[in-house]
MIPA-354237 format. One record per atom (N, C-alpha, C, O): residue in one letter; atom name; x, y, z. Coordinates in pm, 1 decimal. Layout:
N
aa,at,east,north,up
A,CA,X,Y,Z
...
//
This chain:
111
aa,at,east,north,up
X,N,9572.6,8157.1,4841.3
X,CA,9473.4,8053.0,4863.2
X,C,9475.3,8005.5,5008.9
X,O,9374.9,7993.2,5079.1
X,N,9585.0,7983.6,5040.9
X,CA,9619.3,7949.5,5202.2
X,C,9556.8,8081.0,5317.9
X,O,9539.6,8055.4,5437.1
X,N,9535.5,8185.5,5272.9
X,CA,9447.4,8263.8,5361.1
X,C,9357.9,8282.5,5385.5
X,O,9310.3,8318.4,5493.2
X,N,9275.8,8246.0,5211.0
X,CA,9119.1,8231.6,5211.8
X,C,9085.7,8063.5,5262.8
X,O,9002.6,8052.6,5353.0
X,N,9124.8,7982.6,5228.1
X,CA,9117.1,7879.5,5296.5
X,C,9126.3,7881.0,5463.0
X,O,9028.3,7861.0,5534.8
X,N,9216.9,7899.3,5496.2
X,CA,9221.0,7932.2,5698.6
X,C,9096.4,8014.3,5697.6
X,O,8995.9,7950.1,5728.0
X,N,9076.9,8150.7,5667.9
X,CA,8952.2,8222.6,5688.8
X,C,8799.8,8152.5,5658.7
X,O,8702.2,8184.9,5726.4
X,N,8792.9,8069.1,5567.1
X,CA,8667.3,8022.5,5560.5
X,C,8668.4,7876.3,5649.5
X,O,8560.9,7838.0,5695.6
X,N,8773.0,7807.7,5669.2
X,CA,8770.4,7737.2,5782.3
X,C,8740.4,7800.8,5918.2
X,O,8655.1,7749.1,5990.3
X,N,8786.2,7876.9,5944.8
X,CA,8773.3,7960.7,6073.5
X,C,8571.0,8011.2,6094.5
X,O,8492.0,8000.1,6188.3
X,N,8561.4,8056.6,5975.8
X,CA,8414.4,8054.8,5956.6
X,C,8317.8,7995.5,6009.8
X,O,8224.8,8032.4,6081.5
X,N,8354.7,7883.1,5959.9
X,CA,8246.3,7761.9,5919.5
X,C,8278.1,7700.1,6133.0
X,O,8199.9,7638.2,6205.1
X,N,8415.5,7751.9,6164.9
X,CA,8431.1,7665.5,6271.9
X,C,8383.2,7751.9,6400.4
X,O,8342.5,7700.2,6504.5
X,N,8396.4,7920.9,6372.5
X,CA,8295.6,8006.8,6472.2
X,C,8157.5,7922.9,6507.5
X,O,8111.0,7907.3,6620.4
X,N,8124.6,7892.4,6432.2
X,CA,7974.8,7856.6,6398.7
X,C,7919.0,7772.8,6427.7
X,O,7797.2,7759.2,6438.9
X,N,8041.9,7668.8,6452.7
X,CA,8023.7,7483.1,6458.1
X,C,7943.7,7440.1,6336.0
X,O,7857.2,7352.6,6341.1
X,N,7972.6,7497.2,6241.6
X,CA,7922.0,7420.5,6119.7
X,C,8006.8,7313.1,6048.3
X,O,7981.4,7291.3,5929.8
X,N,8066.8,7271.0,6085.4
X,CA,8180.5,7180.9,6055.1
X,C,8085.2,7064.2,6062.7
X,O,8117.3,6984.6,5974.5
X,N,8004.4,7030.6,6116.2
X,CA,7906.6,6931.8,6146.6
X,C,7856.0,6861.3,5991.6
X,O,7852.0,6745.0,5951.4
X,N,7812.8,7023.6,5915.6
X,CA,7697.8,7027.9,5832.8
X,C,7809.9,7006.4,5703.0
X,O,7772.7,6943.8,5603.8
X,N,7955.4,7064.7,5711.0
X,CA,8016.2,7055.6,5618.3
X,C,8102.2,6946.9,5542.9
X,O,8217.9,6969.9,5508.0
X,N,8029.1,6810.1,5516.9
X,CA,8052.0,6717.9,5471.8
X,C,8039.7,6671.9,5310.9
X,O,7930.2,6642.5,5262.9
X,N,8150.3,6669.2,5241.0
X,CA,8181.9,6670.5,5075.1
X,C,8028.6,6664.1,5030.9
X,O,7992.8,6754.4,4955.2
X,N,7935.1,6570.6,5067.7
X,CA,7794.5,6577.6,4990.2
X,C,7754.8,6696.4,5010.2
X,O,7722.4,6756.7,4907.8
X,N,7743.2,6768.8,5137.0
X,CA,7663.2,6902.3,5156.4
X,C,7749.1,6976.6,5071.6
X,O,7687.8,7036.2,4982.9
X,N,7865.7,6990.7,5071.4
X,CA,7934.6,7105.0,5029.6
X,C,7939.0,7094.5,4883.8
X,O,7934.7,7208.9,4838.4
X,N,7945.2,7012.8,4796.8
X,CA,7887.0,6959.5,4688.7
X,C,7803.6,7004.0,4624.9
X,O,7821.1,7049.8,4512.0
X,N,7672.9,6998.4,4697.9
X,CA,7560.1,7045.7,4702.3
X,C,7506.4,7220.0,4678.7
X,O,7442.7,7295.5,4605.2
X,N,7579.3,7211.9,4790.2
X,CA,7575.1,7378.5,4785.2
X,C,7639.4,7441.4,4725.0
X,O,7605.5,7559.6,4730.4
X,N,7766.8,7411.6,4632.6
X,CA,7817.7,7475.9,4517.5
X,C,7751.6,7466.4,4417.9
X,O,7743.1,7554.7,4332.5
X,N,7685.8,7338.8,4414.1
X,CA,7630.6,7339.6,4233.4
X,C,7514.0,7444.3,4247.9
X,O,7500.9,7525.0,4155.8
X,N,7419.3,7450.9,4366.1
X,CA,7308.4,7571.8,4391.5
X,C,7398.0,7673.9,4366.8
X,O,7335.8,7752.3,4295.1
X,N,7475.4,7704.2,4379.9
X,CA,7560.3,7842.6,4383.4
X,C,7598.7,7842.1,4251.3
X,O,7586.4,7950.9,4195.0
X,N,7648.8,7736.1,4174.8
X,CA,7691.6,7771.2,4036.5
X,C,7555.0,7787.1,3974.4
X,O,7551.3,7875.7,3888.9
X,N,7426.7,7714.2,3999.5
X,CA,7320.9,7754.8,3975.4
X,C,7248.4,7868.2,3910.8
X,O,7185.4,7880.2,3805.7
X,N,7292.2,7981.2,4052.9
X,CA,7272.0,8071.7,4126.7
X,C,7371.0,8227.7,3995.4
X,O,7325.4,8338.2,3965.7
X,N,7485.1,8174.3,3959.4
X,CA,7577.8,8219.7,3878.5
X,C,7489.3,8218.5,3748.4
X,O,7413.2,8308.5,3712.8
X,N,7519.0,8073.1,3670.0
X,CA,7419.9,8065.9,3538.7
X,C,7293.4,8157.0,3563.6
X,O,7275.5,8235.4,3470.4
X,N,7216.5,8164.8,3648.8
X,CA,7047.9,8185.1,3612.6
X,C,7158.1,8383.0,3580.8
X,O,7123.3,8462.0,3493.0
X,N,7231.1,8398.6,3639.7
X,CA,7220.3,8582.3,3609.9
X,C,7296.3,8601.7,3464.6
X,O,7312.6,8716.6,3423.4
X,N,7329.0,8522.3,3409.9
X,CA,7342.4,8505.7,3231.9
X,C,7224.2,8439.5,3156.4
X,O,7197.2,8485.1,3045.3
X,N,7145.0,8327.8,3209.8
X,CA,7034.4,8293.7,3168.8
X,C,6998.5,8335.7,3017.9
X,O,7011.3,8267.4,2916.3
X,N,6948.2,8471.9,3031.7
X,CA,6869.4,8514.4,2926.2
X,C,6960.1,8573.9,2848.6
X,O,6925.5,8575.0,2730.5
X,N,7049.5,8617.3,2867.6
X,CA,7158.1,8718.5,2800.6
X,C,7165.6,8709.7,2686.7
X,O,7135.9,8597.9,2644.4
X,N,7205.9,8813.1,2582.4
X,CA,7258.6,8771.6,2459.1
X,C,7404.8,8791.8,2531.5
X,O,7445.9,8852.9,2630.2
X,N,7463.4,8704.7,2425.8
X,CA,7676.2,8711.4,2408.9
X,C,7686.4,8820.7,2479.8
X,O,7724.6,8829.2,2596.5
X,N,7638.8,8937.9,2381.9
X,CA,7689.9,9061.9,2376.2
X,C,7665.7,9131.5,2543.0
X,O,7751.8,9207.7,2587.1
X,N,7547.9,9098.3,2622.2
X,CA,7484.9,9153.2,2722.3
X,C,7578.2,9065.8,2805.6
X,O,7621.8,9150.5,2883.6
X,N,7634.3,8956.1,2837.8
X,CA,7712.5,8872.3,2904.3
X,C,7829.7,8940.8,2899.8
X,O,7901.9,8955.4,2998.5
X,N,7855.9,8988.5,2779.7
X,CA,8028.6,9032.6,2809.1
X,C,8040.2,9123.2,2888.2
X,O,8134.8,9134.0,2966.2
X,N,7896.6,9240.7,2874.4
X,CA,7921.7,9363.3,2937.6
X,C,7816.4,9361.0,3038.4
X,O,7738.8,9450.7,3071.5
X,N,7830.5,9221.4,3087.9
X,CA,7771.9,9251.9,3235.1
X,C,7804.3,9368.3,3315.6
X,O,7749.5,9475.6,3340.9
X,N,7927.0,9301.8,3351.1
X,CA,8019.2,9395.8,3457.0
X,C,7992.5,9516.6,3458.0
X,O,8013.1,9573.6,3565.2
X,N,7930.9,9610.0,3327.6
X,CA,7915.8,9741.9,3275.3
X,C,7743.5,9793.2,3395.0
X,O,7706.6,9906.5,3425.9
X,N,7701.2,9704.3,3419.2
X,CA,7579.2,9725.1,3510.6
X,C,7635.5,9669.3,3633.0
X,O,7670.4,9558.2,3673.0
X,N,7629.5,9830.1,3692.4
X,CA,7642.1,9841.0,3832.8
X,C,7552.5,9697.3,3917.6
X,O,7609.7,9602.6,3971.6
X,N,7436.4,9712.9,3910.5
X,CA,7310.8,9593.5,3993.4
X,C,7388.3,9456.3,4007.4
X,O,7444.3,9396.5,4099.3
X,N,7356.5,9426.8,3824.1
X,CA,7360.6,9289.0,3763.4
X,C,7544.2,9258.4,3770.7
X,O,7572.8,9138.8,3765.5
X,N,7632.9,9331.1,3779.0
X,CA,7764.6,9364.0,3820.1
X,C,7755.9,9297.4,3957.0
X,O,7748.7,9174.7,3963.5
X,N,7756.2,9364.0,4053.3
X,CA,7757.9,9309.9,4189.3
X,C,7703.2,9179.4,4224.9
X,O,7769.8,9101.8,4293.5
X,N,7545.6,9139.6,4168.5
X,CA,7513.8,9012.8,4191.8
X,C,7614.7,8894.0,4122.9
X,O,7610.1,8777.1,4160.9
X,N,7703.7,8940.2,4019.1
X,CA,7744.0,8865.8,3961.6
X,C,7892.9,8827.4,4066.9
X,O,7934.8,8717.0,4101.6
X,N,7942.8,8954.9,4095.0
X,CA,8020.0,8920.0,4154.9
X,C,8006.3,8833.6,4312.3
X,O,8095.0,8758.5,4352.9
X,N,7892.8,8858.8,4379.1
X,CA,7850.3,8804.1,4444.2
X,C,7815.5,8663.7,4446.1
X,O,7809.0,8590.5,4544.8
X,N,7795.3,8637.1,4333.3
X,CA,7737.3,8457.4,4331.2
X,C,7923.6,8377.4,4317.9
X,O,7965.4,8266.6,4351.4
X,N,7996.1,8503.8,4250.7
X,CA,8130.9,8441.5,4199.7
X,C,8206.4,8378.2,4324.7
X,O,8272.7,8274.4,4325.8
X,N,8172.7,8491.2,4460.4
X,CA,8248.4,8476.9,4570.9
X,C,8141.0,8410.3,4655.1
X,O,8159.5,8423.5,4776.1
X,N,8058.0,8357.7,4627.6
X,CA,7965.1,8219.5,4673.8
X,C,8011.4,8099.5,4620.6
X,O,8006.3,8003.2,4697.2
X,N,8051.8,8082.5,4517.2
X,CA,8129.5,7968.0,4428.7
X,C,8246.6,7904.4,4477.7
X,O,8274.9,7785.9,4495.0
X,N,8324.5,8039.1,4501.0
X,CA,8473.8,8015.4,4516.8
X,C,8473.0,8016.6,4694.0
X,O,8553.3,7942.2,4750.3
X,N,8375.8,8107.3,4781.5
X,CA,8375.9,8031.7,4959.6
X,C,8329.7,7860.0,4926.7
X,O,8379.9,7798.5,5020.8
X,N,8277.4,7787.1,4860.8
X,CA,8229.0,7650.6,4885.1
X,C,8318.8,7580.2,4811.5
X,O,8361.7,7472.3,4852.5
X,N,8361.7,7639.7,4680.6
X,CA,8448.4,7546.6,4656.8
X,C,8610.2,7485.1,4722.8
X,O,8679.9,7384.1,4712.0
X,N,8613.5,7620.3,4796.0
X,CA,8721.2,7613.3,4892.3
X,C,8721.1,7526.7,5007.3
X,O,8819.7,7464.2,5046.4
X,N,8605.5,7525.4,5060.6
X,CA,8545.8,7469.6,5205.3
X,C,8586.1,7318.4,5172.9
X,O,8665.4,7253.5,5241.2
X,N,8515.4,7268.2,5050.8
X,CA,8495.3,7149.0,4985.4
X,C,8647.2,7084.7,5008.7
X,O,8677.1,7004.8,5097.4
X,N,8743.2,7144.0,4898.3
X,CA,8865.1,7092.8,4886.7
X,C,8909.0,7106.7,5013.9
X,O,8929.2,6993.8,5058.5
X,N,8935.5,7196.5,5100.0
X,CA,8937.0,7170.4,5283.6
X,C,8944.4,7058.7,5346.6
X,O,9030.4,6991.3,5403.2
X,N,8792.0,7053.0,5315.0
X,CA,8743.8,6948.5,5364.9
X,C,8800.9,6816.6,5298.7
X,O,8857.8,6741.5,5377.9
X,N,8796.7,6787.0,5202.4
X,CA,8899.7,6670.1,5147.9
X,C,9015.9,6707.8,5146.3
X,O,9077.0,6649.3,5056.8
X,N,9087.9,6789.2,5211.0
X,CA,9230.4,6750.3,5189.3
X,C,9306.5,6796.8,5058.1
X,O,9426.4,6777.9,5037.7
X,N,9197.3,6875.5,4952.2
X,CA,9271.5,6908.5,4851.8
X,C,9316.9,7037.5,4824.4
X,O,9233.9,7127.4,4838.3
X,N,9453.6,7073.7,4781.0
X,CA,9502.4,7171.2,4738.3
X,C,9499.4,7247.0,4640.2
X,O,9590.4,7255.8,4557.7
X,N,9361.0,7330.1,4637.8
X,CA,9280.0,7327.8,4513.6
X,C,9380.1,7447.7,4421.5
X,O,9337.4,7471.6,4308.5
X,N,9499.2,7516.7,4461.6
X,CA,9598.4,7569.7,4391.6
X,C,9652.6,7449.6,4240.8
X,O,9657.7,7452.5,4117.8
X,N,9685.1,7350.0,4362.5
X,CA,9775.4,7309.8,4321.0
X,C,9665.8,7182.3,4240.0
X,O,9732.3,7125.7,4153.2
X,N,9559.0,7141.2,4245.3
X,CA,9486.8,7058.4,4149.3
X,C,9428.4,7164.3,4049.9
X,O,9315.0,7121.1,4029.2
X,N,9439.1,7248.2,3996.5
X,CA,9387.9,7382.1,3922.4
X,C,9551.6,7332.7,3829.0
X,O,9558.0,7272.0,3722.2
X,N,9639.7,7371.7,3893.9
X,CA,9764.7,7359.2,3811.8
X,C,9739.7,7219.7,3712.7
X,O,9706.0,7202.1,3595.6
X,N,9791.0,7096.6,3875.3
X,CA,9744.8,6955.6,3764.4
X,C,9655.9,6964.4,3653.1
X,O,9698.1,6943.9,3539.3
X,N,9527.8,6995.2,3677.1
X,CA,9451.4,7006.4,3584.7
X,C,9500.4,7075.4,3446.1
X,O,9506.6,7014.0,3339.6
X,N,9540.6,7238.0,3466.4
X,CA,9596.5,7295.3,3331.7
X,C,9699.1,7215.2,3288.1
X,O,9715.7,7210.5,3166.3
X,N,9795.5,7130.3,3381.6
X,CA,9896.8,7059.0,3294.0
X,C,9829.9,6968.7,3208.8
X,O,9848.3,6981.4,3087.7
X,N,9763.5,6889.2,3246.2
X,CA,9673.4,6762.4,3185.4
X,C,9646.3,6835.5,3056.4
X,O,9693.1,6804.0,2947.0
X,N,9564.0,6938.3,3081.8
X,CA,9459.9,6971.2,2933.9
X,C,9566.6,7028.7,2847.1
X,O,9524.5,7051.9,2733.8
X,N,9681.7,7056.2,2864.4
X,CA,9804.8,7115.6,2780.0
X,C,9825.5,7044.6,2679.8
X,O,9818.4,7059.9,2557.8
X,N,9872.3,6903.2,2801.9
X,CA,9906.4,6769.7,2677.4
X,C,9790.8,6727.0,2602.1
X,O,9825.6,6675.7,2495.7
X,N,9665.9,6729.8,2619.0
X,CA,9529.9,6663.4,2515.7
X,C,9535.0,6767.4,2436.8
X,O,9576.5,6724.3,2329.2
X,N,9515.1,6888.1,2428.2
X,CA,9510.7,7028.2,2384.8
X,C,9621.3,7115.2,2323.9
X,O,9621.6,7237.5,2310.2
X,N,9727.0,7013.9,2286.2
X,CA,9839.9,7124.9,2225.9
X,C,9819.8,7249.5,2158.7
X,O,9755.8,7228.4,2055.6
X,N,9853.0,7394.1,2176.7
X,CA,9822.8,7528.1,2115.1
X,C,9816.3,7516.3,2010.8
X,O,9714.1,7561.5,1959.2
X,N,9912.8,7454.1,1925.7
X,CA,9945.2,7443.2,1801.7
X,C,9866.0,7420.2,1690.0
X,O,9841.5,7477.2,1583.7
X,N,9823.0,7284.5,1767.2
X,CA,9710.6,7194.2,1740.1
X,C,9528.0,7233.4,1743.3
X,O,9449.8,7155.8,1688.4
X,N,9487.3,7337.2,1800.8
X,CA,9402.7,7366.5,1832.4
X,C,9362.7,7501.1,1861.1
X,O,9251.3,7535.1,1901.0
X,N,9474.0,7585.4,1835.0
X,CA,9454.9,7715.1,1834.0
X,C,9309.0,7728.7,1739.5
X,O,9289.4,7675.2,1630.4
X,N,9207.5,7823.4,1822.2
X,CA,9113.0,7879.5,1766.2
X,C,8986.1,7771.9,1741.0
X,O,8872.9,7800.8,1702.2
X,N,9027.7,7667.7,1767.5
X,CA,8861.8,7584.9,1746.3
X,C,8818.1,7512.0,1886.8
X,O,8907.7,7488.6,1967.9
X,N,8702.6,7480.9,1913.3
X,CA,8616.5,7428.8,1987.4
X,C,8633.3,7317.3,2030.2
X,O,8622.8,7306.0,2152.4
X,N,8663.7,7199.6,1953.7
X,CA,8656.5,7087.1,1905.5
X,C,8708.8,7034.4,2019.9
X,O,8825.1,7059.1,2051.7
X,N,8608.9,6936.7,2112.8
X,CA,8658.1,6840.2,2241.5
X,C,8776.4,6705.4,2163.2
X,O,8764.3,6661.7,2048.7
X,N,8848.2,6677.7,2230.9
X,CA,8919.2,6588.5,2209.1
X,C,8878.6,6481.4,2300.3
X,O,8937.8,6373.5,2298.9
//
């Protein structure tokens, strides 16, 4: 994470876009990008979603919007200061304790 982070800092700072890259913009431009992700499942059945990946085209765009997601979401936490490794972890710890395996193996059901 610490490499792709320096590299997309380095990016954004070739460029002097550091200007433009302020938590609202960057914000912004992830949710267009997660957007951007959803619309290429959109129509899908289940079955056509699982085996995206199986189409070369719809394969690549997919992977493409994925590594549009993950350059902004990176920039973002950067930009605030967050260690998005290590709030990914926090996070799975959190949902461990609401979510015990035991407890919830196999159903849906929000707590």
């Amino acid at each position: 994470m610490d490499d792709l982070t320096a590299r997309v800092r380095a990016f954004a700072e070739e460029r002097d876009w550091q200007q433009f890259h302020t938590p609202k913009n960057l914000a912004m431009a992830l949710a267009g990008e997660v957007g951007e992700l959803v619309a290429e499942f959109q129509w899908l059945t289940p079955e056509q979603a699982d085996a995206v990946m199986d189409d070369a085209e719809a394969g690549a765009r997919v992977r493409a919007e994925i590594g549009d997601v993950m350059i902004y979401l990176t920039r973002l936490a950067d930009v605030l200061g967050i260690d998005l490794a290590e709030a990914a972890l926090d996070k799975l710890a959190e949902v461990a304790v609401r979510y015990p395996a035991q407890e919830v193996s196999g159903s849906a059901n929000k707590r």
